[in-house]
C-alpha positions as CSV (number, residue, x, y, z in Angstrom):
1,X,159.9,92.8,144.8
2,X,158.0,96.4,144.8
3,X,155.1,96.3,147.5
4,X,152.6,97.5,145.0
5,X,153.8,94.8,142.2
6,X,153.0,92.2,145.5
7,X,149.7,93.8,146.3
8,X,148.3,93.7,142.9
9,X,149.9,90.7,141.6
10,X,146.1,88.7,143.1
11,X,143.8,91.7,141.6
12,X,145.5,91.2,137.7
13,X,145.7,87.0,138.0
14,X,142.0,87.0,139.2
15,X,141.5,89.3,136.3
16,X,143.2,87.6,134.0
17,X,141.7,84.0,134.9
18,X,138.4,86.3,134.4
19,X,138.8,87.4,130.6
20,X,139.9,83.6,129.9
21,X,136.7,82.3,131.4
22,X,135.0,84.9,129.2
23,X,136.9,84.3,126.1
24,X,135.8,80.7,126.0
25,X,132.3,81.0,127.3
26,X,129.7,80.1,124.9
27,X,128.3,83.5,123.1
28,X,124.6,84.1,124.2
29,X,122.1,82.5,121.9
30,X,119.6,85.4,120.5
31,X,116.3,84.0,118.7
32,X,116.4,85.3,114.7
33,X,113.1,86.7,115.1
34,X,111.5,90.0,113.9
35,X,110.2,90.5,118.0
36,X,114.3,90.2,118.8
37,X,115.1,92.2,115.7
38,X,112.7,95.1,116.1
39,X,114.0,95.7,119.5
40,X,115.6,99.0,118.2
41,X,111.9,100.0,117.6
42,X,110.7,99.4,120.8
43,X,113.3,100.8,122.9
44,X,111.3,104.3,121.7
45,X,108.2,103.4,120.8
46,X,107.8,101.3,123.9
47,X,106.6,97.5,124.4
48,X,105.8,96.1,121.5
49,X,105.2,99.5,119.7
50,X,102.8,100.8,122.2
51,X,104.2,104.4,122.6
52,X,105.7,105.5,125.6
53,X,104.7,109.1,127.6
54,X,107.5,110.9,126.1
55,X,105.8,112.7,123.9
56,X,107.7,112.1,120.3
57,X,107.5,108.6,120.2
58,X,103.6,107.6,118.4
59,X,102.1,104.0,118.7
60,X,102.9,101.9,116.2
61,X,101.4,98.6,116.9
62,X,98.3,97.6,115.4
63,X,98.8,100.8,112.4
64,X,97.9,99.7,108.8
65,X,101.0,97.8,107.2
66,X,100.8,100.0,104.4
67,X,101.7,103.0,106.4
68,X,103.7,101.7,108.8
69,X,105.9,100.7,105.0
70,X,105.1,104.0,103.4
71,X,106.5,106.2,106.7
72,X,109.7,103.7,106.7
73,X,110.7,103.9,103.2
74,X,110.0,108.1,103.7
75,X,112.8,108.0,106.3
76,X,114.7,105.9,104.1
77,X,113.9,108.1,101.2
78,X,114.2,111.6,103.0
79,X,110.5,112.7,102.8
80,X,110.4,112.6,106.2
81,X,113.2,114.2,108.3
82,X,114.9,112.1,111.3
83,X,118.0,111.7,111.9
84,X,117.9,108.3,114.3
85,X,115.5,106.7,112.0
86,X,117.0,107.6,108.8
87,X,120.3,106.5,110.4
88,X,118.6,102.6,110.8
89,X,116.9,102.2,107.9
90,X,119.2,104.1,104.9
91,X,120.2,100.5,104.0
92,X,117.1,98.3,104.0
93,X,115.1,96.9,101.1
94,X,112.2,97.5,100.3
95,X,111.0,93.6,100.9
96,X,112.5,93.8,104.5
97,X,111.0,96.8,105.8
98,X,107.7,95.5,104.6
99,X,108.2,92.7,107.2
100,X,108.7,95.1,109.8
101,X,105.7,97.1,108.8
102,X,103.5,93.6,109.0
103,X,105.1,92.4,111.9
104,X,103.6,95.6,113.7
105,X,100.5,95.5,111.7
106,X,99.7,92.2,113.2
107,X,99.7,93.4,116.7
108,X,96.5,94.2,118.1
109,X,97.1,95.2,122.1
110,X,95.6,97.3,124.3
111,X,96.1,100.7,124.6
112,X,98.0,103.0,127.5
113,X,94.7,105.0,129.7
114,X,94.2,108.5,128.4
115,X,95.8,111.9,130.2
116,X,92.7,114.2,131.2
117,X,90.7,115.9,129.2
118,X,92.2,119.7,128.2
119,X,89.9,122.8,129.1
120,X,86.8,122.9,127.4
121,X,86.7,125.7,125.2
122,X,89.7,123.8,124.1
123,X,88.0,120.5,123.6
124,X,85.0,121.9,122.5
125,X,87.0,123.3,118.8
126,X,89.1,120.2,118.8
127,X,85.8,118.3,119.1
128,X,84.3,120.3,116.4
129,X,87.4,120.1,113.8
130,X,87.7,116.2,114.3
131,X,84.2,115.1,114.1
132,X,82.8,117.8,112.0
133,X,85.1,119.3,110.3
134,X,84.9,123.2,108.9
135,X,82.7,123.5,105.7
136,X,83.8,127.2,105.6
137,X,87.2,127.0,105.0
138,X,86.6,123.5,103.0
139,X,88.4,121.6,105.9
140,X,86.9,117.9,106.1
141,X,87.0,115.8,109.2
142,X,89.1,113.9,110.2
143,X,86.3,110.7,110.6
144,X,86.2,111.3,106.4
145,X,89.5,110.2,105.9
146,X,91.2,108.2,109.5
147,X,87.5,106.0,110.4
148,X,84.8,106.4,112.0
149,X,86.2,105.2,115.1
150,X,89.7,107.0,114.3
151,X,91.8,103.8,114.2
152,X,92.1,104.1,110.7
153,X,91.8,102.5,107.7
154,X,93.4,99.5,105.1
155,X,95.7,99.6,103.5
156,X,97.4,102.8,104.2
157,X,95.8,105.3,106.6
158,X,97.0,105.4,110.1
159,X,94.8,105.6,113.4
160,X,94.7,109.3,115.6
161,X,94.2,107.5,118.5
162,X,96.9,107.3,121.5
163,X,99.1,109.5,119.7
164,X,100.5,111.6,122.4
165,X,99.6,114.9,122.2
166,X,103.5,116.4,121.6
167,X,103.4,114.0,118.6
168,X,100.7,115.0,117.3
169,X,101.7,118.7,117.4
170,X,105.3,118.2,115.9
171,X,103.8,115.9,112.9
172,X,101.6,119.3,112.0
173,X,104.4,121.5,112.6
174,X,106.5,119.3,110.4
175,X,104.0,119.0,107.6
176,X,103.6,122.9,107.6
177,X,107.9,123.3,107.5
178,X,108.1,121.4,104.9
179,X,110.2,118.7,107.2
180,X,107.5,116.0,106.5
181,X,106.3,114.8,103.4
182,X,104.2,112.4,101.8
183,X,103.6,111.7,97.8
184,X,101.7,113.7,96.0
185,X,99.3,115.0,96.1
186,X,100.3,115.5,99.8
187,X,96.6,115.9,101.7
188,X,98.1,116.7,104.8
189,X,100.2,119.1,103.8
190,X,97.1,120.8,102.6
191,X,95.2,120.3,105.7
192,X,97.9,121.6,107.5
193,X,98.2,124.8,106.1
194,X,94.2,125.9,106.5
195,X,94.5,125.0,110.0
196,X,95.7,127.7,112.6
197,X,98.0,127.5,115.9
198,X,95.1,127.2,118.0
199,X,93.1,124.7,115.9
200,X,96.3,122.3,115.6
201,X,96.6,122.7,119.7
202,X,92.8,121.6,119.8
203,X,93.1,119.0,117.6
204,X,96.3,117.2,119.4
205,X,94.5,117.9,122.9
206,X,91.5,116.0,122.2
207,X,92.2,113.5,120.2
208,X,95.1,112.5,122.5
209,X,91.9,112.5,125.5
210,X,89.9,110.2,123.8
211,X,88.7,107.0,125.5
212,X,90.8,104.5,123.9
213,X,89.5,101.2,121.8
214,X,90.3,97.7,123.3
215,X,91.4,96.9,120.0
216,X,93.8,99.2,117.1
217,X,92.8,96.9,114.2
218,X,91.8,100.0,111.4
219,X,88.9,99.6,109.2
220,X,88.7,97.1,106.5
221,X,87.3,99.9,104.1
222,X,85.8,103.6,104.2
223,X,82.2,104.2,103.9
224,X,82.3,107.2,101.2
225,X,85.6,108.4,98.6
226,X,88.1,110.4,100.6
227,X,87.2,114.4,100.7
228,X,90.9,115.7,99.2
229,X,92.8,113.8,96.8
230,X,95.7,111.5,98.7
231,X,98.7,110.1,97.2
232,X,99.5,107.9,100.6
233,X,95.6,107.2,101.1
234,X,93.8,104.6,99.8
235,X,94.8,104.1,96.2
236,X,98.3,105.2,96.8
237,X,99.3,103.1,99.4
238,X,101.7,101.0,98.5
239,X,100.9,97.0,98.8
């Protein structure tokens, strides 16, 4: 008998009594539960949709159901341009991606600790744009339209806070290419295109410095009408 055949004979009958043991092993039992089934989420956007420090990947536990559904079915539907999340969710109805959306809705947890505050002249203009706007060049706030408190607002407008700040940037960047859209009348688009380099580098800075709220549950309502007409605001939410 050849050596090697009598040397190896053990390593392939081990491995074969292996791959039988396998074979008639019982498959692993997986729960049929949206926390099981939106693992694909959270292997980006971190534990249970809390955003991770890479820089691309935003919160989405605790956002308003109707935008968490409205930015989905944008993927789905092309307005909004990426290829991984286009890729998972080309095929999915209407009714089930409106689970997902409430199943991260319903999660209120607490949020990751802030990075430091950017340099202050810095701060100071992303301060201003956020809280105050710029009458001037008719730019409202962001408090008119995301909260008072910036977690945002039911049914359909999403929270700034704990965004990383890369995010941030690429979502303004992507609204001003064209590579993000929303339905008309697109607001953001708008906004995007009165604010400069600098002001958009401001904006992401500070807001992503902000002490953070123990809790991401947005507004039940807004205190005054919405500054800019918004086809994914308020009224155009979908349910």
């Amino acid at each position: 008998m050849n050596l090697a055949f009598r040397f190896l004979r053990p390593l392939i009958a081990t491995g074969l009594l292996g791959i039988a043991a396998l074979a008639s092993a019982a498959p692993p039992q997986v729960q049929n539960t949206l926390a099981e089934r939106t693992r694909t989420c959270t292997a980006c956007h971190g534990k249970e949709g809390r955003a991770t420090r890479e820089g691309y990947f935003p919160r989405i536990a605790g956002k308003p159901a109707g935008y968490l559904f409205n930015q989905l079915v944008n993927f789905r539907d092309d307005r909004r341009k990426n290829a991984a999340m286009t890729y998972l969710v080309q095929h999915l109805s209407d009714d089930y991606l409106r689970e997902i959306a409430g199943y991260f809705a319903e999660l209120d947890l607490p949020y990751a600790p802030p990075p430091p505050a950017p340099p202050a002249d810095m701060a100071a203009l992303g301060e201003k744009l956020v809280l105050r706007g710029d009458p001037a060049r008719d730019l409202p706030s962001c408090l008119r339209c995301h909260g008072d408190t910036l977690t945002g607002v039911l049914p359909g407008i999403p929270g700034l806070l704990g965004l990383p700040r890369d995010y941030v940037i690429a979502q303004f960047g992507a609204w001003r290419n064209g590579q993000r859209r929303s339905p008309e009348p697109d607001c953001m688009a708008q906004i995007t295109k009165t604010l400069t380099a600098q002001d958009i580098g401001a904006v992401a800075a500070w807001l992503a410095s902000r002490p953070l709220p123990v809790s991401s549950k947005p507004a039940e309502r807004i205190a005054t009408p919405l500054p800019i007409a918004c086809g994914s605001g308020l009224e155009g939410a979908r349910p």
